[in-house]
ZASELUM-905639 format. One record per atom (N, C-alpha, C): residue in one letter; chain; atom name; z, y, x. Coordinates in steps of 0.001 Angstrom, whole numbers, always signed. Example, Ala and Ser with C-alpha at 12.3 -4.5 7.8 and 13.67 -1.06 7.14 Angstrom:
A | A | N | +7800 | -5690 | +13190 .
A | A | CA | +7800 | -4500 | +12300 .
A | A | C | +7800 | -3300 | +13200 .
S | A | N | +7080 | -2250 | +12850 .
S | A | CA | +7140 | -1060 | +13670 .
S | A | C | +7870 | +30 | +12900 .
END
This chain:
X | A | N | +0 | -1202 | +845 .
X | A | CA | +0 | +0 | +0 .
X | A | C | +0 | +1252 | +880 .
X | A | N | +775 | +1122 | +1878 .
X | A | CA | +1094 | +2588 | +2692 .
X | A | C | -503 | +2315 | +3480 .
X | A | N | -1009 | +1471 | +4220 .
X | A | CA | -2298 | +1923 | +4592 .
X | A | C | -3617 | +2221 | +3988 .
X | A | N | -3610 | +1538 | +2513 .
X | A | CA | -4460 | +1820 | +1693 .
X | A | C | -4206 | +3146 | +1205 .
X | A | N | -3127 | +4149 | +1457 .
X | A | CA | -3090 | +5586 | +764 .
X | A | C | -3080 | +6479 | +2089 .
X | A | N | -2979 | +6036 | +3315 .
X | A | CA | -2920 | +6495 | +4631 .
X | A | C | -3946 | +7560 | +4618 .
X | A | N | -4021 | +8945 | +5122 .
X | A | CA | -5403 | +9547 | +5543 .
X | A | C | -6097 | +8866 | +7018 .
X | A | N | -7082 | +9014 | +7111 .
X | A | CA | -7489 | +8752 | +8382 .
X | A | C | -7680 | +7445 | +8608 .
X | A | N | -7416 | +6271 | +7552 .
X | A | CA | -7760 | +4972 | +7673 .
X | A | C | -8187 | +4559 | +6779 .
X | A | N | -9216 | +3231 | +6844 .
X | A | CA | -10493 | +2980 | +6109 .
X | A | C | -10197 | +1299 | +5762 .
X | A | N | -10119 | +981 | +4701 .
X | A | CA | -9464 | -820 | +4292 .
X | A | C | -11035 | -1261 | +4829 .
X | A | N | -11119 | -2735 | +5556 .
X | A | CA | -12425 | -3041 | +5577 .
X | A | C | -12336 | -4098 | +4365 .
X | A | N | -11407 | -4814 | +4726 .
X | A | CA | -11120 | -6051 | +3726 .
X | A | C | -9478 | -6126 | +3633 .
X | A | N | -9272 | -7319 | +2688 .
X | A | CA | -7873 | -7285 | +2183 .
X | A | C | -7179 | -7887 | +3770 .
X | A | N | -6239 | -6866 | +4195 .
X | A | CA | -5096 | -7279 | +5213 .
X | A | C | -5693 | -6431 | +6453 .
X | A | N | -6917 | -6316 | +6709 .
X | A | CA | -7792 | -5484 | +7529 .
X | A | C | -8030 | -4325 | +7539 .
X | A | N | -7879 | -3175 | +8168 .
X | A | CA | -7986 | -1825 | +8117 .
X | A | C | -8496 | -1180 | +9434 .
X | A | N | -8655 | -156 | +9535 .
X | A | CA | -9410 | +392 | +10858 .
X | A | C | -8965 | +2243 | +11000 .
X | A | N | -8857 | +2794 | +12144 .
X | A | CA | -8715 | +4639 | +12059 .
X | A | C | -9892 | +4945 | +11941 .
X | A | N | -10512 | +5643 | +11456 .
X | A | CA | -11569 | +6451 | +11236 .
X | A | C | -11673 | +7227 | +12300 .
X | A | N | -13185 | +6577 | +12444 .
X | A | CA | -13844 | +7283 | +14397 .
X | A | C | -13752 | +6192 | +15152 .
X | A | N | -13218 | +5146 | +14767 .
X | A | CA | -13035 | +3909 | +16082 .
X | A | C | -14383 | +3855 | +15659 .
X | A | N | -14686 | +3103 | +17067 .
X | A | CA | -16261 | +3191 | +17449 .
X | A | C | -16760 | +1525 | +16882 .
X | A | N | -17595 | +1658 | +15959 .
X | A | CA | -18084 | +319 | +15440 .
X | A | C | -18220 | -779 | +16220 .
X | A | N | -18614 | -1235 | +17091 .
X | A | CA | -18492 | -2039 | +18181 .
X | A | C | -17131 | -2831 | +18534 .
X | A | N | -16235 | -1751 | +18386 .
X | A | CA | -14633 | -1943 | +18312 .
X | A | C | -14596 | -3217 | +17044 .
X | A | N | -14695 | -2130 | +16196 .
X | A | CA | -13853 | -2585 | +14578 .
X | A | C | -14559 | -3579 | +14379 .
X | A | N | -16289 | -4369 | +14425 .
X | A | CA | -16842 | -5395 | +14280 .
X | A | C | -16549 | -6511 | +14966 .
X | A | N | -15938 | -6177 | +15970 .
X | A | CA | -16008 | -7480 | +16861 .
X | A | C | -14839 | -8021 | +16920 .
X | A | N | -13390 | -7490 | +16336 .
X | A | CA | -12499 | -7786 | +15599 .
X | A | C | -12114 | -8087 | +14611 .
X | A | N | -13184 | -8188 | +13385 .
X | A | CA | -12667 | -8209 | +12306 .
X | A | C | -12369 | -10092 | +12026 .
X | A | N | -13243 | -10444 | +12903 .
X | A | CA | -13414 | -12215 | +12775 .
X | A | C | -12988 | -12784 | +14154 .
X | A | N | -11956 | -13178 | +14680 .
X | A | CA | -11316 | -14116 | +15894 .
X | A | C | -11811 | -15552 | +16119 .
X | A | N | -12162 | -15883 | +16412 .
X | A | CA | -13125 | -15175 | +17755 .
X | A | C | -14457 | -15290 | +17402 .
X | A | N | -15384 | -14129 | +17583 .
X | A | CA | -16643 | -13449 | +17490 .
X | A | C | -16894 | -12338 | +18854 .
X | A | N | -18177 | -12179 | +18674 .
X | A | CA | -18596 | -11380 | +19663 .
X | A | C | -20252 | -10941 | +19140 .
X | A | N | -20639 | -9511 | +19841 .
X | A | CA | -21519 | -8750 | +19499 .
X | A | C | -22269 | -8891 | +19689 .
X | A | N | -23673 | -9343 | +19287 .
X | A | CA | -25233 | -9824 | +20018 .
X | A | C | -26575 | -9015 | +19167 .
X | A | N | -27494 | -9464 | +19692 .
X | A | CA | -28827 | -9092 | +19300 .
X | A | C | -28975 | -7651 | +19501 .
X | A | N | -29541 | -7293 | +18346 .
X | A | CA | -29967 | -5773 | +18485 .
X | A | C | -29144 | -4862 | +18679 .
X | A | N | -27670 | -5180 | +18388 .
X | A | CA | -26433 | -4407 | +18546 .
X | A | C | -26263 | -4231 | +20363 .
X | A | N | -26115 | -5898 | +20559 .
X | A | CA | -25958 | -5880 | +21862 .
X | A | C | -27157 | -5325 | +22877 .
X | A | N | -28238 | -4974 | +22399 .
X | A | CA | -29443 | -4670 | +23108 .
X | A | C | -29003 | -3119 | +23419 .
X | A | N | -28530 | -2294 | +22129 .
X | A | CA | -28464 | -677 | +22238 .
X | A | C | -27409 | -698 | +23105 .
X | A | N | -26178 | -1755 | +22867 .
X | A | CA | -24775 | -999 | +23318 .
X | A | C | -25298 | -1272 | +25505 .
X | A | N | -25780 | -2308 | +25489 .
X | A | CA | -26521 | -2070 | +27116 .
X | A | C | -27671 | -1376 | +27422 .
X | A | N | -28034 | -593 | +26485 .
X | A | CA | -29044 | +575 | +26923 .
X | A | C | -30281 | +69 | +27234 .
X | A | N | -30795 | -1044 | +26676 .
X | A | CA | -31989 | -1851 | +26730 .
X | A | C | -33153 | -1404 | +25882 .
X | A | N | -32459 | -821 | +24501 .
X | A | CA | -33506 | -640 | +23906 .
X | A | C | -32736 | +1013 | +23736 .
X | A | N | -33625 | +1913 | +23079 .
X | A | CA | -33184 | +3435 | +22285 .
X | A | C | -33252 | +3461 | +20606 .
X | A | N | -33667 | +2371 | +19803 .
X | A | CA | -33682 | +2969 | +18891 .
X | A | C | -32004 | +2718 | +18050 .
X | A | N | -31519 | +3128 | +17136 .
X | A | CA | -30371 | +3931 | +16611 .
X | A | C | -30416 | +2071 | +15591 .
X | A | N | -28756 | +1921 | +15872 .
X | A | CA | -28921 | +851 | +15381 .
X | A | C | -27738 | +682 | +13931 .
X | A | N | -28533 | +301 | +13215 .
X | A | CA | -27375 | -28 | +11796 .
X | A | C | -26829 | -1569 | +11349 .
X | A | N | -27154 | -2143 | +12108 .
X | A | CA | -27307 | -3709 | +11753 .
X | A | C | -26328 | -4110 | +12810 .
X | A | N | -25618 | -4873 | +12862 .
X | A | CA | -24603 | -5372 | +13949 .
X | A | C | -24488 | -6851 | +13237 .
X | A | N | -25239 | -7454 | +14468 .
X | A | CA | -24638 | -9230 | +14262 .
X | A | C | -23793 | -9832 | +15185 .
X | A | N | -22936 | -10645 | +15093 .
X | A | CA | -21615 | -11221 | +15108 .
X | A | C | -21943 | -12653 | +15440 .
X | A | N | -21713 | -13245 | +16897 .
X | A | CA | -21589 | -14853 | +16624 .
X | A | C | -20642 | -15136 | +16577 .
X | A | N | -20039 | -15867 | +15567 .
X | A | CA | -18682 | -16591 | +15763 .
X | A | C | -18979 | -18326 | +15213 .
X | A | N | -17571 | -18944 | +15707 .
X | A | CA | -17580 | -20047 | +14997 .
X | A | C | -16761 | -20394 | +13612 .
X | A | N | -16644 | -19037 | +13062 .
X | A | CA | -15671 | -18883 | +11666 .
X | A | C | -17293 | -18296 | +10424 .
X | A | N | -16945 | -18689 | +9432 .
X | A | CA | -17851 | -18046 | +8354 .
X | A | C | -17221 | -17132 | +8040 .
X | A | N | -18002 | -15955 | +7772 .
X | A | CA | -17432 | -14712 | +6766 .
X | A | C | -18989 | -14434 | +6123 .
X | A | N | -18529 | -13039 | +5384 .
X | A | CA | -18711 | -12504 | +4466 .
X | A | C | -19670 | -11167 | +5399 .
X | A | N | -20941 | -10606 | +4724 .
X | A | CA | -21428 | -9823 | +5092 .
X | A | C | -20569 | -8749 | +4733 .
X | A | N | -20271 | -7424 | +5909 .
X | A | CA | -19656 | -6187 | +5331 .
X | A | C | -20500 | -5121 | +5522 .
X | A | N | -20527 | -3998 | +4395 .
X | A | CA | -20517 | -2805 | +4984 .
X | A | C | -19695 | -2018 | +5662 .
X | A | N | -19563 | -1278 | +6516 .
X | A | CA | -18425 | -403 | +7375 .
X | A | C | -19233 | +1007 | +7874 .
X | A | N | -18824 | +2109 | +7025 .
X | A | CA | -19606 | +3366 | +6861 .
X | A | C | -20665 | +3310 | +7200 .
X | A | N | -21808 | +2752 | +6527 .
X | A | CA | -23009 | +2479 | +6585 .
X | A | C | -23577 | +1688 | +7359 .
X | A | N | -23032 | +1051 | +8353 .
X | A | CA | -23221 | -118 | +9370 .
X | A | C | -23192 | -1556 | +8559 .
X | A | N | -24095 | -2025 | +8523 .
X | A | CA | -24011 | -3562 | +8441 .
X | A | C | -23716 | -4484 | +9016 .
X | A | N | -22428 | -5410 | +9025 .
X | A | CA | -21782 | -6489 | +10171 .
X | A | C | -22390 | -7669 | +9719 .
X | A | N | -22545 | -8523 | +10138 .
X | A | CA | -23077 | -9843 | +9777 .
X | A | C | -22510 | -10747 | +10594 .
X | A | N | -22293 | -12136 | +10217 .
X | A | CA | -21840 | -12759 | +10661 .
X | A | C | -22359 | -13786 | +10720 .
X | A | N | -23336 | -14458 | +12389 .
X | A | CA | -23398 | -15607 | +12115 .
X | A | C | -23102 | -16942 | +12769 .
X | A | N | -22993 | -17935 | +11995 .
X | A | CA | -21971 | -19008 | +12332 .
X | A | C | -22906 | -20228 | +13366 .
X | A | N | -21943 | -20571 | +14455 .
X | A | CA | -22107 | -21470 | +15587 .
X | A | C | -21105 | -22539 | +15863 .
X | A | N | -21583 | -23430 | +16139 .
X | A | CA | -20403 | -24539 | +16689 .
X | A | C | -20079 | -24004 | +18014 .
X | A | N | -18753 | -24223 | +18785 .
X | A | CA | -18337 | -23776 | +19660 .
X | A | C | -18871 | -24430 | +20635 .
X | A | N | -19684 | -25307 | +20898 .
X | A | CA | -20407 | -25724 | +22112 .
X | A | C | -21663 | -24641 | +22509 .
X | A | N | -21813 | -23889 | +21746 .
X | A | CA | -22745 | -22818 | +21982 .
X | A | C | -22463 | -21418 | +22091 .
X | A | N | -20809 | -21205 | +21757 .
X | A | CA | -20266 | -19968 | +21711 .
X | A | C | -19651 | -19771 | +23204 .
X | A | N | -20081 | -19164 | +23881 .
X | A | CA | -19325 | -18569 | +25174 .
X | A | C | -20625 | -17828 | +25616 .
X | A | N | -20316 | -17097 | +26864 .
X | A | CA | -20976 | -15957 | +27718 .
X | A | C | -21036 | -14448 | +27267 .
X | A | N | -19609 | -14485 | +26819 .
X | A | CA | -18904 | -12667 | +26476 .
X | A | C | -17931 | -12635 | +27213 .
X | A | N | -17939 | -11310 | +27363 .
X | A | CA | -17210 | -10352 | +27599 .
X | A | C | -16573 | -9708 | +26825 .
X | A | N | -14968 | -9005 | +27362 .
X | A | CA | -14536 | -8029 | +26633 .
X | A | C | -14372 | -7167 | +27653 .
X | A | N | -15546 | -5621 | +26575 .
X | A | CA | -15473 | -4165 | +27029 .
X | A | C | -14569 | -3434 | +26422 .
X | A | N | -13409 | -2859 | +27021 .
X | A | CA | -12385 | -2122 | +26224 .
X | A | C | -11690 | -3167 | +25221 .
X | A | N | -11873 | -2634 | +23729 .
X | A | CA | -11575 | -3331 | +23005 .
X | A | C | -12512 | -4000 | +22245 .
X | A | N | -13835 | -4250 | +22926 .
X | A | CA | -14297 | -4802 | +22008 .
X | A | C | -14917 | -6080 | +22364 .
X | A | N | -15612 | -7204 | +22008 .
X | A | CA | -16318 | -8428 | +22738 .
X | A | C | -17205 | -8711 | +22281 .
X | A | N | -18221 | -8376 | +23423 .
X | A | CA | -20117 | -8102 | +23059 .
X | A | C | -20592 | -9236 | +24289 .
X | A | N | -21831 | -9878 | +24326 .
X | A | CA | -22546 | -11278 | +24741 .
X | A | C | -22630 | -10415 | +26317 .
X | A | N | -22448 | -10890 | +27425 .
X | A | CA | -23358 | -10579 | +28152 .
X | A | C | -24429 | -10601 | +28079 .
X | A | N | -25009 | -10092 | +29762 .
X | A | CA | -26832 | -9735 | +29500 .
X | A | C | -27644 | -10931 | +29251 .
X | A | N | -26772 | -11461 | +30229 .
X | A | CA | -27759 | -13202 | +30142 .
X | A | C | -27543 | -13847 | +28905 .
X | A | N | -26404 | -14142 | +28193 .
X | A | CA | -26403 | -14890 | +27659 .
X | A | C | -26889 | -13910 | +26367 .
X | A | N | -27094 | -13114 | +26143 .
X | A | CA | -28237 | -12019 | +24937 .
X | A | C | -29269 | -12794 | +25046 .
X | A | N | -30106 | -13051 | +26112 .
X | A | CA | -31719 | -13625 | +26295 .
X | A | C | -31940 | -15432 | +26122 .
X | A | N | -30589 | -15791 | +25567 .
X | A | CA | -30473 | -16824 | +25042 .
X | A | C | -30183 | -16813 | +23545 .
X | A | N | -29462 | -16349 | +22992 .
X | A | CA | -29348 | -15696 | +21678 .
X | A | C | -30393 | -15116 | +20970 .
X | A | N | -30971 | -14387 | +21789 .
X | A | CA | -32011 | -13779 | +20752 .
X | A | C | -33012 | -14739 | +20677 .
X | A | N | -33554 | -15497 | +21239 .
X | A | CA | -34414 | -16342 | +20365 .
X | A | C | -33610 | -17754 | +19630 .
X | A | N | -32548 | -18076 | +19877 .
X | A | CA | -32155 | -19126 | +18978 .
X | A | C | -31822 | -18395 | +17883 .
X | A | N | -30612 | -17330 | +17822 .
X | A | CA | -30011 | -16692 | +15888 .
X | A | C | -31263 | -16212 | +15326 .
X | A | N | -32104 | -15251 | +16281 .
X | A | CA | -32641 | -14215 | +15244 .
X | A | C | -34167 | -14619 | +15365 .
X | A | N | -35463 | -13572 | +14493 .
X | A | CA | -36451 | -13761 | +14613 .
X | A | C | -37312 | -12592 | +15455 .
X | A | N | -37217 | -12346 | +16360 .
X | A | CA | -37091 | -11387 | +17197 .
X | A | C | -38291 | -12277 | +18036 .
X | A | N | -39641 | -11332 | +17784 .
X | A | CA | -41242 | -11646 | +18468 .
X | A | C | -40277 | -12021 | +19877 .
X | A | N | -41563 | -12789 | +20336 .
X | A | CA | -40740 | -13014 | +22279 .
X | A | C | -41684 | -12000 | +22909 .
X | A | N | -42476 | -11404 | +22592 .
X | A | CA | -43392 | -9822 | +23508 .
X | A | C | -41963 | -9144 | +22859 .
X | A | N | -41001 | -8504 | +22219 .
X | A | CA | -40278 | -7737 | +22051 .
X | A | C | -38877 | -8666 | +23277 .
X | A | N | -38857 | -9662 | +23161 .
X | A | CA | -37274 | -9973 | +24050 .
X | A | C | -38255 | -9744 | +25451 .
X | A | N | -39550 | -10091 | +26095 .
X | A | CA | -40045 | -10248 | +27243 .
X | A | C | -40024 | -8967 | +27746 .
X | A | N | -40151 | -8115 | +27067 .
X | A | CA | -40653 | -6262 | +27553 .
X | A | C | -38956 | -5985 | +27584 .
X | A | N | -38034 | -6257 | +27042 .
X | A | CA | -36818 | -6332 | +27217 .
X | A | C | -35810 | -6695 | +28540 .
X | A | N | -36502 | -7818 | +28227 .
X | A | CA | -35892 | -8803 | +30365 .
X | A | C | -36732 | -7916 | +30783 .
X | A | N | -37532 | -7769 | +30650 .
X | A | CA | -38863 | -6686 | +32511 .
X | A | C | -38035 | -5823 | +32836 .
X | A | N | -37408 | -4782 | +31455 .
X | A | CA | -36536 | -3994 | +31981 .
X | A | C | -35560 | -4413 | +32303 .
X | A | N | -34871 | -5170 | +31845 .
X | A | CA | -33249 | -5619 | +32357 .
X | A | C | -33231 | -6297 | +34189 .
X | A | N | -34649 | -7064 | +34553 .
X | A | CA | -34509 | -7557 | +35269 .
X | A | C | -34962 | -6150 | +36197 .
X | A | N | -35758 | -5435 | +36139 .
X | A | CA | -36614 | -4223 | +37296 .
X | A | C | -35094 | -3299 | +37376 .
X | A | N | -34187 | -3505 | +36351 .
X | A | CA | -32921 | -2604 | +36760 .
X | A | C | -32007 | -3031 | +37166 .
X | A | N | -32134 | -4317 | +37858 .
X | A | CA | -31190 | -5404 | +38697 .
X | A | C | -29561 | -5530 | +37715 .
X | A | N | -30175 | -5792 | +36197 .
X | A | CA | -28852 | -5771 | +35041 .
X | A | C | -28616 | -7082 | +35469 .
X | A | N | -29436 | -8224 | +35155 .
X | A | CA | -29217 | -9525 | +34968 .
X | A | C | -29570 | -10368 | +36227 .
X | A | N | -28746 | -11240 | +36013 .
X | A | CA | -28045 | -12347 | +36710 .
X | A | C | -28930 | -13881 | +36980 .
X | A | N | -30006 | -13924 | +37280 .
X | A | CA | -31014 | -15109 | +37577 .
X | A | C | -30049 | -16514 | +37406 .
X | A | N | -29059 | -16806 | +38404 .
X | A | CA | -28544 | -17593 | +38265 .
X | A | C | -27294 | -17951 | +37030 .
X | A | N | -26666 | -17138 | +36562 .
X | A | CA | -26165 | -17019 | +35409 .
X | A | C | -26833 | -16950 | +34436 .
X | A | N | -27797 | -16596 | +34093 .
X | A | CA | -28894 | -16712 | +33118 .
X | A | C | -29355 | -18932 | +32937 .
X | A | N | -30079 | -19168 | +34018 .
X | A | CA | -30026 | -20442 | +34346 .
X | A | C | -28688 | -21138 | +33837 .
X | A | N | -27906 | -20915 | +34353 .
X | A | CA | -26498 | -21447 | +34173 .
X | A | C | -25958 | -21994 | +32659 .
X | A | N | -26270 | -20645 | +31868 .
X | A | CA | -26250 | -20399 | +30394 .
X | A | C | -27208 | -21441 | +29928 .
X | A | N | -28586 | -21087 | +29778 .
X | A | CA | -29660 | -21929 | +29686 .
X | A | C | -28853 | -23223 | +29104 .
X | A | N | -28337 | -23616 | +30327 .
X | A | CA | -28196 | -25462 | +30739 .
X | A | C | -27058 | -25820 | +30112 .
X | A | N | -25931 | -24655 | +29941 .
X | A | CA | -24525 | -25064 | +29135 .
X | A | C | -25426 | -24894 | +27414 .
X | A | N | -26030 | -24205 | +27010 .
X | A | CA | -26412 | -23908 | +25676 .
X | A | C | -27346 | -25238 | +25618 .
X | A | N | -27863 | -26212 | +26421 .
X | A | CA | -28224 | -27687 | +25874 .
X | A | C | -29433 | -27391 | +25459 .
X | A | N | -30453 | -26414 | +24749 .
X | A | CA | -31586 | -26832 | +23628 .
X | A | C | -32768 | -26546 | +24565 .
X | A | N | -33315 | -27616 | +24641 .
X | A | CA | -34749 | -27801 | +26092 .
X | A | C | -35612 | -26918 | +25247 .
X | A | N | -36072 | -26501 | +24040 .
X | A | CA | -36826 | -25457 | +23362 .
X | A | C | -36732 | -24095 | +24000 .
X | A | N | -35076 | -23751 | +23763 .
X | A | CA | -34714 | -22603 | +24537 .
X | A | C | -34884 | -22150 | +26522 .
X | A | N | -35048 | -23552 | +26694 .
X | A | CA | -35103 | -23791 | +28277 .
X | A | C | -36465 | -23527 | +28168 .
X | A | N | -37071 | -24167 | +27458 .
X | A | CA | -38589 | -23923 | +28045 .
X | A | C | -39281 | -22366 | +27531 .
X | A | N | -38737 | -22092 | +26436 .
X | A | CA | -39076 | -20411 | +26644 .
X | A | C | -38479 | -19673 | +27441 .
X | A | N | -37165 | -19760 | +27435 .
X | A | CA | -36997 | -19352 | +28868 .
X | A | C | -36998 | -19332 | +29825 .
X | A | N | -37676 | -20567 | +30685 .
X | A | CA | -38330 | -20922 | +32030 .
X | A | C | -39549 | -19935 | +32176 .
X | A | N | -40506 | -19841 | +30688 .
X | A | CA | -41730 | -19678 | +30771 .
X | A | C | -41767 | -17866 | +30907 .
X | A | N | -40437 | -17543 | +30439 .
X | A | CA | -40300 | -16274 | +30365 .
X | A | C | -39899 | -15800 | +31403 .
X | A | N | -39098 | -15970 | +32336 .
X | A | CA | -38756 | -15775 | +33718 .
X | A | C | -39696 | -15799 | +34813 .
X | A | N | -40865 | -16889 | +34261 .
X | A | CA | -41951 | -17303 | +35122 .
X | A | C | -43281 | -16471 | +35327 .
X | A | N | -43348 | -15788 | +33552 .
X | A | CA | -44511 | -14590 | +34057 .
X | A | C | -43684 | -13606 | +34360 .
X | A | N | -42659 | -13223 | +34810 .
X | A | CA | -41942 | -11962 | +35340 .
X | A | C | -41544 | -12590 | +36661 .
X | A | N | -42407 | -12910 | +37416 .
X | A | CA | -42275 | -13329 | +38807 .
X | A | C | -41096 | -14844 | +39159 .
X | A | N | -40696 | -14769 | +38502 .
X | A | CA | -39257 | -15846 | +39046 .
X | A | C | -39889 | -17380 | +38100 .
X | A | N | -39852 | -17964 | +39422 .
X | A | CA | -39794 | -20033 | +38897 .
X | A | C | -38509 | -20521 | +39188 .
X | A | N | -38442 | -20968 | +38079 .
X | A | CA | -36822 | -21666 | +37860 .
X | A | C | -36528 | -23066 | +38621 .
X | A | N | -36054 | -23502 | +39272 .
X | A | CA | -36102 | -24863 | +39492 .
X | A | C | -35103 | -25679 | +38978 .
X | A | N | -33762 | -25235 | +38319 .
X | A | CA | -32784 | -25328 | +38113 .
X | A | C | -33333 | -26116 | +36140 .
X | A | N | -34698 | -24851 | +35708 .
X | A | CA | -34172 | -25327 | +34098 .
X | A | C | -35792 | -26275 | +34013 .
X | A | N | -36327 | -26192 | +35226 .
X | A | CA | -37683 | -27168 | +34510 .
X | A | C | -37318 | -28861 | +34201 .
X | A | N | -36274 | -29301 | +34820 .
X | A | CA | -35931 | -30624 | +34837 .
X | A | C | -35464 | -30898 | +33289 .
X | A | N | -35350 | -29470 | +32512 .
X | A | CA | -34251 | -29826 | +31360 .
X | A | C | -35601 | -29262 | +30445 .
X | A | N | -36695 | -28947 | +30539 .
X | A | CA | -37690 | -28322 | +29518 .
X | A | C | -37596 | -29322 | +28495 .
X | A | N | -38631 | -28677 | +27268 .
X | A | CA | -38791 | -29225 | +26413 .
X | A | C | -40344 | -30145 | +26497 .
X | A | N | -40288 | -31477 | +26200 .
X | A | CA | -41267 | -32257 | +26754 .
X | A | C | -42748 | -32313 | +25407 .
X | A | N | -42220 | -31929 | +24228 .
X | A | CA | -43160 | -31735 | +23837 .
X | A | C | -44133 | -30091 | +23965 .
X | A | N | -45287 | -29698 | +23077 .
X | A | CA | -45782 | -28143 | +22953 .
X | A | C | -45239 | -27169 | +22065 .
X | A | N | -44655 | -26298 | +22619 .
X | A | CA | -44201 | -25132 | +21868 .
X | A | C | -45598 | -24075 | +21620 .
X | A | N | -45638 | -23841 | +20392 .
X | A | CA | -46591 | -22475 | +19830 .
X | A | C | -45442 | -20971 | +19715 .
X | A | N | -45706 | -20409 | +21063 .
X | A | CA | -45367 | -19008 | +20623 .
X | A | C | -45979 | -17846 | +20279 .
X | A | N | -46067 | -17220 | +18468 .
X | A | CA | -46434 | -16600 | +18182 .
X | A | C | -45932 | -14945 | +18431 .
X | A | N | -47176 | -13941 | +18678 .
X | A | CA | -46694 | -12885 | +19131 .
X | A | C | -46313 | -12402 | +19852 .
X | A | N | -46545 | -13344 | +21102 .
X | A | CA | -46141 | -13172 | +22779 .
X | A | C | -46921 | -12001 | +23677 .
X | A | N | -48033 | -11524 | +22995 .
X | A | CA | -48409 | -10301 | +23362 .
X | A | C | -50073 | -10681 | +24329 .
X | A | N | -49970 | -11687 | +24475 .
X | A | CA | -50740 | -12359 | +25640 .
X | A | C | -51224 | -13647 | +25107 .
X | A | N | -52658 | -14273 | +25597 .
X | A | CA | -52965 | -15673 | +24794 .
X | A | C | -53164 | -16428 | +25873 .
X | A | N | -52761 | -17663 | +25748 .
X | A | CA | -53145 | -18730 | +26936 .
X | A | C | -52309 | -20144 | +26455 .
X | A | N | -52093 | -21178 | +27749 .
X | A | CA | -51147 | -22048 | +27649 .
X | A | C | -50714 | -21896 | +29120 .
X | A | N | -49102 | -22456 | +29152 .
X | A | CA | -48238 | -22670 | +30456 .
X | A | C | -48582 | -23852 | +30409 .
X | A | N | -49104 | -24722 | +30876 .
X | A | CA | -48913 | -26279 | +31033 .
X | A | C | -47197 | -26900 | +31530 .
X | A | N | -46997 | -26187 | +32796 .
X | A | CA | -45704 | -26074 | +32809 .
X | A | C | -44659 | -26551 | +32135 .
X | A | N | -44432 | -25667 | +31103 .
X | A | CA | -43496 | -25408 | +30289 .
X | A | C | -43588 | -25556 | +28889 .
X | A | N | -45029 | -26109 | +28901 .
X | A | CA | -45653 | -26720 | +27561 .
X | A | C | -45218 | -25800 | +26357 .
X | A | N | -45953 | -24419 | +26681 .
X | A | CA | -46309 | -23465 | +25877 .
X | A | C | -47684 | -22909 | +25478 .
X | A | N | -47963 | -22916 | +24259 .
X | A | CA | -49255 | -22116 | +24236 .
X | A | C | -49155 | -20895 | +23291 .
X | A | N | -49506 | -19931 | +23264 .
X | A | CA | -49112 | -18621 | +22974 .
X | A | C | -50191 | -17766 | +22554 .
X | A | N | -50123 | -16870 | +21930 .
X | A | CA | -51385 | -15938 | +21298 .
X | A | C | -50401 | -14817 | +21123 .
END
């Protein structure tokens, strides 16, 4: 009762409340134990991409409820914990690292791979990310699909993996919207 009549504080949900001005990033990545901040959220809050973001997704291994939070959209989506790790906590809040973002974004979301590839060029030409931690991730996250786009993706940005070709995916992946047309034999991709 006293925080629901409080000035200066905002109920998100029943038992949950927040000060008004905490920085969204904060209040999202707390509202569900344990969760952490990814995709397009996590792309702006590392300065990867510029455009202005309203959408904030959440991996956790708990289900919730989509919220609004002053016009921000939280979302929440759900993982078994063999796939949940490679965060960090900034301040108060817990957002994916870099590497483990470029694993995420193509398993949760539908996010073209010419939009995550023009993404790594920059992350990697600004010495953000971690080659071998990236790899590392890869191989703890298990899915040879994800290995082999991401071998193949590392591979036209100069770097051959030796670490994730042993774990590729043995059948052909079709990636649509890759910006570029061909096949990796490799990595048993063909792409348009």
């Amino acid at each position: 009762m006293f925080l629901s009549k409080a000035k200066g504080i905002t109920r998100i949900e029943k038992g949950k409340y927040f000060i008004n001005d905490t920085d969204i990033y904060e209040i999202a990545s707390n509202i569900v134990y344990p969760s952490y901040i990814s995709m397009q959220a996590a792309l702006r809050y590392y300065d990867l991409i510029d455009q202005n973001i309203i959408d904030y997704s959440l991996i956790s291994v708990k289900r919730h409820k989509k919220l609004t939070i002053g016009g921000s959209k939280v979302e929440f989506v759900y993982t078994d914990r063999r796939k949940f790790f490679g965060y960090v906590k900034k301040g108060n809040s817990y957002i994916v690292s870099i590497e483990k973002l470029f694993i995420d974004l193509p398993y949760f979301s539908n996010v073209k791979f010419s939009d995550v590839n023009e993404v790594y060029k920059y992350a990697y030409s600004n010495k953000s990310i971690n080659i071998s931690k990236l790899e590392k991730y890869a191989l703890e996250f298990g899915k040879s699909t994800i290995i082999s786009k991401l071998g193949f993706m590392i591979g036209i940005n100069g770097f051959h993996s030796k670490k994730l070709i042993k774990h590729r995916y043995r059948n052909n992946i079709i990636l649509h919207g890759s910006g570029i047309k061909g096949v990796d034999k490799l990595w048993g991709i063909s792409y348009d």
